[in-house]
C-alpha positions, -999 to +999 in steps of 0.1 A: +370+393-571+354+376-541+330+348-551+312+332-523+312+295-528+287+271-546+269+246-517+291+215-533+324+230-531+316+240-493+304+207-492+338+194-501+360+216-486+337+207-447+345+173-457+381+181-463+386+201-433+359+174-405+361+143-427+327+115-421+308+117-386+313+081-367+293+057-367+258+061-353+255+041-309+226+020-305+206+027-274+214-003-261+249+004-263+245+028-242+226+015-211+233-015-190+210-031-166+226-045-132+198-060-110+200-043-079+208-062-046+181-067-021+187-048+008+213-026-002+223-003+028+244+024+007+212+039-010+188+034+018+173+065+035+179+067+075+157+094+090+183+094+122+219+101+102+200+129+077+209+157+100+241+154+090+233+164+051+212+192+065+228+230+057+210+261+065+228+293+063+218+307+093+231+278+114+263+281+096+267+315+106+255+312+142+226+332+143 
């Protein structure tokens, strides 16, 4: 007959089959802070180069 297992022996068999779950990361293991350099020129915005980011549909098509 089919007998649908107890909640410890699918516990044990889970545990069998996936073993423990690894160990808990802290937060801080995680982030890291890098202080930024003054004046950086990669991430600044220039108002004259941003047309060349600019994509419209319609101009890509020519109409």
């Amino acid at each position: 007959m089919n007998e649908r297992p107890t909640d410890e022996t699918a516990a044990a068999s889970r545990h069998a089959r996936f073993g423990a779950l690894p160990e808990r990361v802290r937060f801080e293991d995680m982030t890291e802070e890098v202080e930024a350099e003054p004046g950086a020129t990669g991430t600044a915005y220039n108002p004259e180069g941003s047309w060349k980011y600019y994509s419209c549909l319609a101009l890509d098509m020519g109409l």
